[in-house]
Backbone as a printed PyTorch tensor [residue, N CA C, xyz], in Angstrom:
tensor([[[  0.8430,  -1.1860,   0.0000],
         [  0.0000,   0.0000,   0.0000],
         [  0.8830,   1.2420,   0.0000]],

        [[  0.2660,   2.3170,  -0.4260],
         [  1.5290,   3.5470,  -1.0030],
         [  1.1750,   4.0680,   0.3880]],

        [[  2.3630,   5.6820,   0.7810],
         [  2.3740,   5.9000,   1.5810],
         [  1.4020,   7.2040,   1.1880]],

        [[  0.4230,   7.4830,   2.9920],
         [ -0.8300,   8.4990,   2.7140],
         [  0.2170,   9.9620,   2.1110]],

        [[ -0.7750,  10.6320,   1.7290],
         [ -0.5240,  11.8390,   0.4420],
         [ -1.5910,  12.8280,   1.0210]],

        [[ -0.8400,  14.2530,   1.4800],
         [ -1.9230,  15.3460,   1.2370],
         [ -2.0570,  16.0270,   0.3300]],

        [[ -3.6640,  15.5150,  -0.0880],
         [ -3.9720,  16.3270,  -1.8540],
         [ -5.1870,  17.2530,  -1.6060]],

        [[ -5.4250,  17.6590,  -2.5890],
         [ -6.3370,  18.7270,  -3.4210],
         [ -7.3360,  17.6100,  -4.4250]],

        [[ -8.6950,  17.6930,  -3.8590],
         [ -9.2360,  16.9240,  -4.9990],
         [-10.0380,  18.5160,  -5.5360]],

        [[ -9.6280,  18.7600,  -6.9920],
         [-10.4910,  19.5360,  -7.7650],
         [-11.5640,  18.3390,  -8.4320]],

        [[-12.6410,  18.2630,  -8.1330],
         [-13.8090,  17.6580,  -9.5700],
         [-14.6080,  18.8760,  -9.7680]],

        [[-15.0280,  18.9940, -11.4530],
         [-15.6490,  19.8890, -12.0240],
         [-16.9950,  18.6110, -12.4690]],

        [[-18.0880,  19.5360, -12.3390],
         [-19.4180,  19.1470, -12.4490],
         [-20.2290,  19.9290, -13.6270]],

        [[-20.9310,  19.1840, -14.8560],
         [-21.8120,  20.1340, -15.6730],
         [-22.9760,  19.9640, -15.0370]],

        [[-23.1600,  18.8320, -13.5410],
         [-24.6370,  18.8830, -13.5730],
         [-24.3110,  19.0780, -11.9710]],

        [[-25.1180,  20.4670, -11.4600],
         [-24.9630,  20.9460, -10.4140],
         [-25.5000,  19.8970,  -8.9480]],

        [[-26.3080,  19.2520,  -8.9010],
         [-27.2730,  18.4720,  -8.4470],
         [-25.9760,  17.1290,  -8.5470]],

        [[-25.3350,  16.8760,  -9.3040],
         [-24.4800,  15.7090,  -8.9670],
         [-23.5620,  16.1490,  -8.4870]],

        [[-22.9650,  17.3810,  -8.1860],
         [-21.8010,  17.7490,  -7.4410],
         [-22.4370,  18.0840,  -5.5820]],

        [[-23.7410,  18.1510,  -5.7070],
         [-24.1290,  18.6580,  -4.3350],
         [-24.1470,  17.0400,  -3.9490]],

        [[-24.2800,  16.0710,  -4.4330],
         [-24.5660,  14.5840,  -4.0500],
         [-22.7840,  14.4550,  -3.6330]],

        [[-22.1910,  14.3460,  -4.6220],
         [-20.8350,  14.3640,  -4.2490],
         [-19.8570,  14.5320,  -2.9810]],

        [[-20.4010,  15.9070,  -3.0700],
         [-20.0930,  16.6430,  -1.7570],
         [-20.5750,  15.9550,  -0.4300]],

        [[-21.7480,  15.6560,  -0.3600],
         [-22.2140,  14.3600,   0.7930],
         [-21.4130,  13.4330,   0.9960]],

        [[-20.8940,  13.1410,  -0.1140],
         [-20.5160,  11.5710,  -0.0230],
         [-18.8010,  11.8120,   0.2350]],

        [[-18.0190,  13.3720,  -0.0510],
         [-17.3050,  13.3660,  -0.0470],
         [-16.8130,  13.7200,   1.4070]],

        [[-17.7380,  13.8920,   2.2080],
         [-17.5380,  14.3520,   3.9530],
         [-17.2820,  12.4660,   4.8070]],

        [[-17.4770,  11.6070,   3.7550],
         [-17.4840,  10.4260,   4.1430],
         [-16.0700,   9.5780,   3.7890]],

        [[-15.4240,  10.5250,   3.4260],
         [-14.2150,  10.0210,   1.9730],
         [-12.7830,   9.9170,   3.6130]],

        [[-12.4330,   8.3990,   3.2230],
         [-11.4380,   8.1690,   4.6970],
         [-10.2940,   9.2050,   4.1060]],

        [[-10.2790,   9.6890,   5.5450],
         [ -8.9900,  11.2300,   5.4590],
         [ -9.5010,  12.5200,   5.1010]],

        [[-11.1300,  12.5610,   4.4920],
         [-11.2580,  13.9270,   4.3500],
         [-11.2140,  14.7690,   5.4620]],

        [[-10.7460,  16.1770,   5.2610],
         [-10.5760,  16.9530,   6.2440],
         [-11.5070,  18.3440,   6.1950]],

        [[-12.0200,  18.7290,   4.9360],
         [-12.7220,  19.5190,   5.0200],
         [-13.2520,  19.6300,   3.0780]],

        [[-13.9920,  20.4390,   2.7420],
         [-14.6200,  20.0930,   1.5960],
         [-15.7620,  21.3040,   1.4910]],

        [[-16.3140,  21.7310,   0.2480],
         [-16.5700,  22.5340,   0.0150],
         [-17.1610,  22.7310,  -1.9780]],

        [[-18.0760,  22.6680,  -2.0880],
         [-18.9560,  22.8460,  -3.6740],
         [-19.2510,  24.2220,  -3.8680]],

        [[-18.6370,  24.8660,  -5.1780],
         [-18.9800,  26.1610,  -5.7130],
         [-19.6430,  25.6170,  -6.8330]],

        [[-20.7040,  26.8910,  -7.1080],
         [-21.5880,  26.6110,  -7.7880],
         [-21.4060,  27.6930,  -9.1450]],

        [[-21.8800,  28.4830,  -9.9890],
         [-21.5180,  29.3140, -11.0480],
         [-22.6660,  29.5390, -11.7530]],

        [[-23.5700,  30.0250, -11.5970],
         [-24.8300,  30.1590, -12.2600],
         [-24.6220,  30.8370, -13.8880]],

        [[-25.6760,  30.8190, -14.2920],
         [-25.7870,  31.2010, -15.4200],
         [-25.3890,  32.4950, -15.8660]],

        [[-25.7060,  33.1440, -14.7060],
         [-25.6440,  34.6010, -14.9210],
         [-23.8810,  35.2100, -14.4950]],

        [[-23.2860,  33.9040, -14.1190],
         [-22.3580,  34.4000, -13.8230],
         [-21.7730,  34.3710, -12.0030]],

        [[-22.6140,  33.9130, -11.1620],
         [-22.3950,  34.2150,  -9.6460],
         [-22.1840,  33.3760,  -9.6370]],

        [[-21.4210,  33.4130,  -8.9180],
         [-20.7290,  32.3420,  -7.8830],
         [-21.3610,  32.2740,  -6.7800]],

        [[-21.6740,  31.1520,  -6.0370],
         [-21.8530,  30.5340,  -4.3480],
         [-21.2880,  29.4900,  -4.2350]],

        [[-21.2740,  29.3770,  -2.5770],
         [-20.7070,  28.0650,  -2.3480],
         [-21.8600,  27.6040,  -1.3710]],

        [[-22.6830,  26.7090,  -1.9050],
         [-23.9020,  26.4500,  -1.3320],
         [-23.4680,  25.0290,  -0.2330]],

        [[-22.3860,  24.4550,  -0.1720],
         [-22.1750,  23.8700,   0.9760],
         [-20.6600,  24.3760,   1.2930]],

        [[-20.0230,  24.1550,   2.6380],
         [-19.1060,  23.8780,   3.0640],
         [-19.0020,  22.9790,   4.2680]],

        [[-17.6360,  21.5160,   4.4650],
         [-17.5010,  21.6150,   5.7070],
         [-16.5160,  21.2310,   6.4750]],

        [[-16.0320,  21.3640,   7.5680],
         [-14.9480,  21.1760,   8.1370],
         [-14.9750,  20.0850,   9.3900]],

        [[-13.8060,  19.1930,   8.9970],
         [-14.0830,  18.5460,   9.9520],
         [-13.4490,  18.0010,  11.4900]],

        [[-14.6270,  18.0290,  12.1580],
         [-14.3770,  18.9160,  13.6320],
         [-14.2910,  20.1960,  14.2050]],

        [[-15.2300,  20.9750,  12.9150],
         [-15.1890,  22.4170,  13.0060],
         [-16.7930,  22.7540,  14.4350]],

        [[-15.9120,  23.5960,  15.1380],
         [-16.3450,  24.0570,  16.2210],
         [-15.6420,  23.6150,  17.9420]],

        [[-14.7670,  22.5830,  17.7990],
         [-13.9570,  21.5290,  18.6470],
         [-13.3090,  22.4670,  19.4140]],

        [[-12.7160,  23.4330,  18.6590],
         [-11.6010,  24.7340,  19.1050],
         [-12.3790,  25.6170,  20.0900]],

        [[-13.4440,  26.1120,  19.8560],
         [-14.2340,  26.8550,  20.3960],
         [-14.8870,  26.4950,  21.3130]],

        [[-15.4190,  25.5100,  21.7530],
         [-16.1460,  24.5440,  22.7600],
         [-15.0200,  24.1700,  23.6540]],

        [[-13.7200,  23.7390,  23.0770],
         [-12.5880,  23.2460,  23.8790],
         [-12.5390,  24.5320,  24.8450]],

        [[-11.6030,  25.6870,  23.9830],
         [-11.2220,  27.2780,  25.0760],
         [-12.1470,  27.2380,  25.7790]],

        [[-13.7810,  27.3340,  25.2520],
         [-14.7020,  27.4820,  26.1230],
         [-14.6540,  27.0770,  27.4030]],

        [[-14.5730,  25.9610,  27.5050],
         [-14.5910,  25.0670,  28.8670],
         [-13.5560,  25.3110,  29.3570]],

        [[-12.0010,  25.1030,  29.1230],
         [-11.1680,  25.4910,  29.5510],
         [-11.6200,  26.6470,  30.3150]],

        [[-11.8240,  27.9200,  29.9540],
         [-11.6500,  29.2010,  30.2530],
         [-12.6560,  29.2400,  31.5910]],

        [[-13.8790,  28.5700,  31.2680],
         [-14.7850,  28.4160,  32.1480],
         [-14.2350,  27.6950,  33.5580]],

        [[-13.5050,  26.2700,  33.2690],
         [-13.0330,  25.8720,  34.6560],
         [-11.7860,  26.8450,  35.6080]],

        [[-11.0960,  27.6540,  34.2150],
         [-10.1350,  28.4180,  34.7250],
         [-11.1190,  29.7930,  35.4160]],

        [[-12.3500,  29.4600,  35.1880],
         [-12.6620,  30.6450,  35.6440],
         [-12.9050,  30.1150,  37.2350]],

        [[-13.8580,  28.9830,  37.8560],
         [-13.9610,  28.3880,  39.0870],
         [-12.7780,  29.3750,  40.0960]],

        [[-11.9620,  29.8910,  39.4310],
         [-10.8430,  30.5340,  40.9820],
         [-11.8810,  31.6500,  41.3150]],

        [[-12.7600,  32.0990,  40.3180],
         [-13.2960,  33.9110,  40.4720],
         [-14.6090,  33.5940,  40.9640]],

        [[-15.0430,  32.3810,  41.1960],
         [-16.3860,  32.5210,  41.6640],
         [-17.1840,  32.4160,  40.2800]],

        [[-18.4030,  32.7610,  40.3490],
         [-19.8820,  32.4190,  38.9950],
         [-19.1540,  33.3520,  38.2410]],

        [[-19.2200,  34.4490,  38.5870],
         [-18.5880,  35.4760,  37.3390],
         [-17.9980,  35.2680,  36.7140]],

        [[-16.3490,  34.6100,  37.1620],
         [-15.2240,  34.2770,  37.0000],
         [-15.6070,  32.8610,  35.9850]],

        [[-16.7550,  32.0690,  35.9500],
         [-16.7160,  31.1210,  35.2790],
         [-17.3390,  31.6010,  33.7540]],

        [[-18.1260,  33.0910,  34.1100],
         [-19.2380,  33.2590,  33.1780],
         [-17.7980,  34.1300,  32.0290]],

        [[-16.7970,  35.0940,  32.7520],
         [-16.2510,  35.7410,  31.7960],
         [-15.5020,  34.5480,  31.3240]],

        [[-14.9900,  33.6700,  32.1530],
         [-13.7290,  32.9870,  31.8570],
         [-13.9600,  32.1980,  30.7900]],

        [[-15.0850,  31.0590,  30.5070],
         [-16.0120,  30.6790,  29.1020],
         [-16.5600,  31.8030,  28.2900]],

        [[-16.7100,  32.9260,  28.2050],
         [-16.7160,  34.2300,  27.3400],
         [-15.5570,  34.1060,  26.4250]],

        [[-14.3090,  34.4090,  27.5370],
         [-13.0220,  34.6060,  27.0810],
         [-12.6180,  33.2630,  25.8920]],

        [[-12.7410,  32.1610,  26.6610],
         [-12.3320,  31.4090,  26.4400],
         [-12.3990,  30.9720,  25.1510]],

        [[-14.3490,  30.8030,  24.8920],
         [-14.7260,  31.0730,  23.2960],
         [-14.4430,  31.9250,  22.4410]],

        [[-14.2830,  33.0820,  22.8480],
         [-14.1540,  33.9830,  21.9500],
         [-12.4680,  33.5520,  21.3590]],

        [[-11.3000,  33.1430,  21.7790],
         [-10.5960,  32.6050,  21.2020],
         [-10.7380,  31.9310,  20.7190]],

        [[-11.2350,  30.6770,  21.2000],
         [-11.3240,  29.8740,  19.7620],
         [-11.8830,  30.1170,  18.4480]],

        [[-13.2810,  30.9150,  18.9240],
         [-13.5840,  31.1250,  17.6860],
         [-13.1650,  31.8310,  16.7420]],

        [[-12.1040,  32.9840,  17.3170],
         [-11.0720,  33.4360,  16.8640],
         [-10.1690,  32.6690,  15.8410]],

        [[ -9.6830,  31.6960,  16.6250],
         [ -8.6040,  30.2980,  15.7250],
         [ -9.7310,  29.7040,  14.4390]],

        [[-10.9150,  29.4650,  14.7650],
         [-11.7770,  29.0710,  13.3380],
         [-11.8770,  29.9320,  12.4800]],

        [[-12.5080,  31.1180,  12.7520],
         [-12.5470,  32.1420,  12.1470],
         [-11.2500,  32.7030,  10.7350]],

        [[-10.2780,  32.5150,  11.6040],
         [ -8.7130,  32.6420,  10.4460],
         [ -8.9550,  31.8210,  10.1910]],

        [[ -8.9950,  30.2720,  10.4310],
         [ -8.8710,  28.9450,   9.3430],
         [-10.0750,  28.8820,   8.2250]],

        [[-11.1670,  29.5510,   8.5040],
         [-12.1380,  29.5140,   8.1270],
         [-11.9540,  30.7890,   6.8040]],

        [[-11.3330,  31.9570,   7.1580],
         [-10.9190,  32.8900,   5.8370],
         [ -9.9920,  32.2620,   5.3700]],

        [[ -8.8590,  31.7840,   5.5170],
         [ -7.8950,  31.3180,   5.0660],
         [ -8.0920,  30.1160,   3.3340]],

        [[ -9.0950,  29.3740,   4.3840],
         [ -9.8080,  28.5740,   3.3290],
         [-10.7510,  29.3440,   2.2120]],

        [[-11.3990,  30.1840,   2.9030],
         [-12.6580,  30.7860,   1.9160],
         [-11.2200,  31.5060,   0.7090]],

        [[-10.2810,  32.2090,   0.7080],
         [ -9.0940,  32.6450,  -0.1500],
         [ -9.0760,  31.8990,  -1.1110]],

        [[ -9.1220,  30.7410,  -0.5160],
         [ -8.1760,  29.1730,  -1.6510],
         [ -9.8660,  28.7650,  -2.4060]],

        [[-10.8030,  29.2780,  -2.1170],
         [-11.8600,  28.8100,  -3.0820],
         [-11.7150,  29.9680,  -4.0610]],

        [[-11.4320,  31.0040,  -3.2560],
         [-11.6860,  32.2250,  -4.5700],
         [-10.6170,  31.8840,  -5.6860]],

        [[ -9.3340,  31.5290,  -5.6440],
         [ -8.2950,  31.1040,  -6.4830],
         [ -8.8900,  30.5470,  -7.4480]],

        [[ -9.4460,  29.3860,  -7.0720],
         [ -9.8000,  28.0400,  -7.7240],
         [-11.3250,  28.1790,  -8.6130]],

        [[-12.0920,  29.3160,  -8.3930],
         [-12.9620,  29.6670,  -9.1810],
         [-13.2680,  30.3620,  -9.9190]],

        [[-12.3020,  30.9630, -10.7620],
         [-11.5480,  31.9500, -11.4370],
         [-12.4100,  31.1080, -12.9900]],

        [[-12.2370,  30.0390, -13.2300],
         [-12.2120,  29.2180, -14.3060],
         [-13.3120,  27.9750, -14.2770]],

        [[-14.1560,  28.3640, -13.3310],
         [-15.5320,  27.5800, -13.1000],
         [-16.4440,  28.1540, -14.3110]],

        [[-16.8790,  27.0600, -15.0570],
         [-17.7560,  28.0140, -15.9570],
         [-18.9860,  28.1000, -15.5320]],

        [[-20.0060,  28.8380, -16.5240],
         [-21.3390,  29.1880, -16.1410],
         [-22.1600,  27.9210, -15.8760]],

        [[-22.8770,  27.7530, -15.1580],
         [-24.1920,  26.4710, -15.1300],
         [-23.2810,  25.3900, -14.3500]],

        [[-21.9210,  25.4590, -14.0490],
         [-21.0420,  24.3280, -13.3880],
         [-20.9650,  24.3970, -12.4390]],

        [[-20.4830,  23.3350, -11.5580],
         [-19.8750,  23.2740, -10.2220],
         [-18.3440,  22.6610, -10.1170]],

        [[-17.8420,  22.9560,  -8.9450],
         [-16.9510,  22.8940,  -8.5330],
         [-16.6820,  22.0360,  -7.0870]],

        [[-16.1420,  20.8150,  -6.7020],
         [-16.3700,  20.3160,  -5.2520],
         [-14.5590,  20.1120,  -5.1980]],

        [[-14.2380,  20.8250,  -3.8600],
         [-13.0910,  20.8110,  -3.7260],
         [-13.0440,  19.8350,  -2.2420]],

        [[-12.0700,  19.4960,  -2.4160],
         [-11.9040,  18.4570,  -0.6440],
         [-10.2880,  18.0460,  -0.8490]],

        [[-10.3810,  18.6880,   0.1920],
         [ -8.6370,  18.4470,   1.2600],
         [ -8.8470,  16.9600,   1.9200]],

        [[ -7.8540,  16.0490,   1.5540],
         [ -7.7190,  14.9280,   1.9380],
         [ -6.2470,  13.9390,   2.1770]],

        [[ -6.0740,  13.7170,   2.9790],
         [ -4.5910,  12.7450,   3.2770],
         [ -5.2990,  11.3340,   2.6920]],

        [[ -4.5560,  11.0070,   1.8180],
         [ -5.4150,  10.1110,   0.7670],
         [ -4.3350,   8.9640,   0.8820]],

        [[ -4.7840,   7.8620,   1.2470],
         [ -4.4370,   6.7690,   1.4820],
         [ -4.2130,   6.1960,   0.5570]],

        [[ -5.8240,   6.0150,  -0.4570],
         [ -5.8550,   5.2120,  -1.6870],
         [ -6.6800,   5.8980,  -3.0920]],

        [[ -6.5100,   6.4360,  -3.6890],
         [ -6.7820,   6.8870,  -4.4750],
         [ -7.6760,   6.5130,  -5.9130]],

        [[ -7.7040,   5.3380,  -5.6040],
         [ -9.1000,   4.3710,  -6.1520],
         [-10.5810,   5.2080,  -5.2870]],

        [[-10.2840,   5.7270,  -4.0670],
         [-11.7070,   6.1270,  -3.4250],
         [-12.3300,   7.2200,  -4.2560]],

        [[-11.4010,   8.1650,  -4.1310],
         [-11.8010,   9.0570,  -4.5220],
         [-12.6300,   9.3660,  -6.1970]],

        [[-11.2480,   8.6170,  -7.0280],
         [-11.5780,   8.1620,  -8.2510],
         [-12.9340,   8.2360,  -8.7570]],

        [[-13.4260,   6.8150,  -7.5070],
         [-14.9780,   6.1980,  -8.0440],
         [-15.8410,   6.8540,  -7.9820]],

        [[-15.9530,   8.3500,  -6.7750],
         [-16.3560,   9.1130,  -6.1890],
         [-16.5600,  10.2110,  -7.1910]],

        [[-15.7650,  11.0070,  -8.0800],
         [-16.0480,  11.5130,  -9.0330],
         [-16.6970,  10.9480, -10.3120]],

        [[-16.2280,   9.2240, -10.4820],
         [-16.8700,   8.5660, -11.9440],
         [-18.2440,   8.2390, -11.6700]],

        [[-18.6820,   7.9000, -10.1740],
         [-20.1190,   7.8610, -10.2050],
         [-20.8790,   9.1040, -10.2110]],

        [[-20.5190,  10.2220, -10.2790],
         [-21.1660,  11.5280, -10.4260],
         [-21.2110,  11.9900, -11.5330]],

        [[-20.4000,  11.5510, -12.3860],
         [-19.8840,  12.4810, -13.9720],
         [-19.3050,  13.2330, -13.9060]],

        [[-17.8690,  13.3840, -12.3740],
         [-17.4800,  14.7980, -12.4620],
         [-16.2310,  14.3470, -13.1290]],

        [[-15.2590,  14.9410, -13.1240],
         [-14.1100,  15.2890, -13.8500],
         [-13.0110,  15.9580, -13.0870]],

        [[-12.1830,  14.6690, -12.6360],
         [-11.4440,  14.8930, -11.5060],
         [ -9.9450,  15.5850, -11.4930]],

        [[ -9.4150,  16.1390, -10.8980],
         [ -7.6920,  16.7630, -10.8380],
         [ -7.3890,  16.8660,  -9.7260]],

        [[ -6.1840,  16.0060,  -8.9690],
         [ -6.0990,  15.4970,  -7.5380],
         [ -4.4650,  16.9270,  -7.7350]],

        [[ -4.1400,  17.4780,  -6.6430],
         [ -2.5910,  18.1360,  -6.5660],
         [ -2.3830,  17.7850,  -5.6510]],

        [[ -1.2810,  18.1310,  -5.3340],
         [ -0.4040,  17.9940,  -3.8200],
         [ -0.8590,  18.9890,  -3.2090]],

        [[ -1.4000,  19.1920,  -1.5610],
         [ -1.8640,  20.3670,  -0.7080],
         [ -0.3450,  21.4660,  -0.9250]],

        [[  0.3440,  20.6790,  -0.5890],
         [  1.6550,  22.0250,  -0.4370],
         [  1.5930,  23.0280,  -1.7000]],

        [[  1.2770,  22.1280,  -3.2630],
         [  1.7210,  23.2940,  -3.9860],
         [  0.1130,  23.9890,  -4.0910]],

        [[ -0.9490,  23.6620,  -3.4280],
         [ -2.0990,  24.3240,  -3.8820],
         [ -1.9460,  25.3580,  -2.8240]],

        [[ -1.4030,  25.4970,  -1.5270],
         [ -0.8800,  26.2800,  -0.5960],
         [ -0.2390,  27.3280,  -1.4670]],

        [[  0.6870,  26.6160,  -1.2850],
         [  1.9120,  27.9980,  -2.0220],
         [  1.3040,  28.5960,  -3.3480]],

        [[  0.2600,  28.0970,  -4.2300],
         [ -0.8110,  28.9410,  -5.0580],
         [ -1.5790,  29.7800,  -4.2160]],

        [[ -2.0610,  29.1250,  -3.5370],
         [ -2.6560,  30.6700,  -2.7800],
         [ -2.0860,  31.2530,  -2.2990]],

        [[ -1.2430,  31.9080,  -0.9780],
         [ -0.1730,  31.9940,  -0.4730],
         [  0.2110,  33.2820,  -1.7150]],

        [[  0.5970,  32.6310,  -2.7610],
         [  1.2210,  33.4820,  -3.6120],
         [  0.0630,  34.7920,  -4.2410]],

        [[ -1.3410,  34.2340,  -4.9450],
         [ -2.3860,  35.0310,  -4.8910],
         [ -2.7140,  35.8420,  -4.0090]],

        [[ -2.3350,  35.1790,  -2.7880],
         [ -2.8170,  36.7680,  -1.5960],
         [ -1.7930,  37.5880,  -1.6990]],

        [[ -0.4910,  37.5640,  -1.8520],
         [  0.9380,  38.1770,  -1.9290],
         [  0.5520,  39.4090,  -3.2480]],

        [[  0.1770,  38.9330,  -3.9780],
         [ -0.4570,  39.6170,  -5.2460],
         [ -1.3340,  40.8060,  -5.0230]],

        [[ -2.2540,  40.1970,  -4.5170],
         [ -3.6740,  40.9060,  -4.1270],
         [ -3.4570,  42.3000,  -3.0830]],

        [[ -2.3050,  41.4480,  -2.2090],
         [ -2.2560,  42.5830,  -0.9470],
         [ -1.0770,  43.7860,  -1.9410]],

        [[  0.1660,  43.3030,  -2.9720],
         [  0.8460,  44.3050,  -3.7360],
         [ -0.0180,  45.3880,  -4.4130]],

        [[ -1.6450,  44.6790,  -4.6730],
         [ -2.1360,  45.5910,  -5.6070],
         [ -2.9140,  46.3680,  -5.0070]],

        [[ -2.9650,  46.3140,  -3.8390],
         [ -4.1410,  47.1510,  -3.0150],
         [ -3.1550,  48.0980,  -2.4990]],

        [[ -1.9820,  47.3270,  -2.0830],
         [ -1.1300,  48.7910,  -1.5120],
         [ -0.5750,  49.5700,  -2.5290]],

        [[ -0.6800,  49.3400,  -3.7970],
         [ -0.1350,  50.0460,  -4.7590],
         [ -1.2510,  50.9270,  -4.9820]],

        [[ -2.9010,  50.4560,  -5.0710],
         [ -3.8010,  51.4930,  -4.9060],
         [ -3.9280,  52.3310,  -3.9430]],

        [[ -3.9840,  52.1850,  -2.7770],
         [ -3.9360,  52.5670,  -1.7400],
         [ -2.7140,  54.0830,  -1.9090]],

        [[ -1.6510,  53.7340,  -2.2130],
         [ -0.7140,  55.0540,  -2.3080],
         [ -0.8020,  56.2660,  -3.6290]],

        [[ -1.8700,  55.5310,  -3.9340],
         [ -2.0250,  56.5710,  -5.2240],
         [ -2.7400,  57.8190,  -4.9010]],

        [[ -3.5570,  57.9510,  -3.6530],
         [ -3.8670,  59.0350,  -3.6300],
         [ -5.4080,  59.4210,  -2.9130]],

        [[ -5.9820,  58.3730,  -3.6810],
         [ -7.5340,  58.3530,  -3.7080],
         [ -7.9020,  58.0890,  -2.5260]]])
């Protein structure tokens, strides 16, 4: 058996309704880690009518409690700010992982055409027959990368984005 691989599954969808099935089935896919279907309407818009992450909210519930037992030294109060505090960090830590990701969809939908979809899923991929079957029973049309270089694609797009805003930004306006 090969050794596990962190990839990028791109599948492109002409039939929107088989990429939202996909996407179900792809929250089930051994090693997925998080996953996400853009959609491209006719007119041109983009949505991403699902996303999801998995074990998303763990961070936030964790500080929570933490903060809360750390609160027990202050008395009720002390438990009520201390789970305040506590959540509000974590949700803090989702929150960045959560833009971070929403970035790497905008990259990747640049070239979604009209009436299509798009189902992306981050996966440490064991076997690559899963996934495979997973796009051929849908009709999608699959392109697996390595996470690192789909990283360093985005990574590099925000590097871009932030040159061109500060280059607007000093012009004046």
């Amino acid at each position: 058996m090969a050794e596990p691989s962190d990839v990028m599954l791109f599948i492109t969808f002409s039939d929107q309704g088989e990429a939202a099935a996909a996407f179900d089935e792809a929250k089930e896919l051994p090693g997925a880690r998080q996953a996400a279907v853009l959609t491209r309407s006719t007119e041109g818009m983009l949505d991403t009518p699902g996303s999801w992450v998995k074990g998303a909210g763990g961070p936030t519930v964790a500080t929570g409690l933490v903060g809360g037992l750390l609160g027990l030294f202050g008395g009720p109060i002390g438990v009520l700010l201390g789970w305040t505090a506590g959540t509000f960090i974590g949700g803090a830590a989702e929150l960045k992982h959560f833009h971070e990701s929403a970035e790497g969809l905008l990259v990747y939908s640049k070239d979604l055409a009209e009436g299509s979809a798009l189902l992306i899923v981050e996966v440490r991929e064991h076997d690559p027959a899963v996934a495979d079957l997973l796009a051929a029973r849908h009709g999608g049309r699959l392109l697996r990368r390595p996470a690192e270089e789909v990283e360093a694609e985005v990574r590099a797009a925000e590097r871009a984005a932030e040159r061109a805003s500060d280059r607007g930004g000093a012009s004046g306006f």
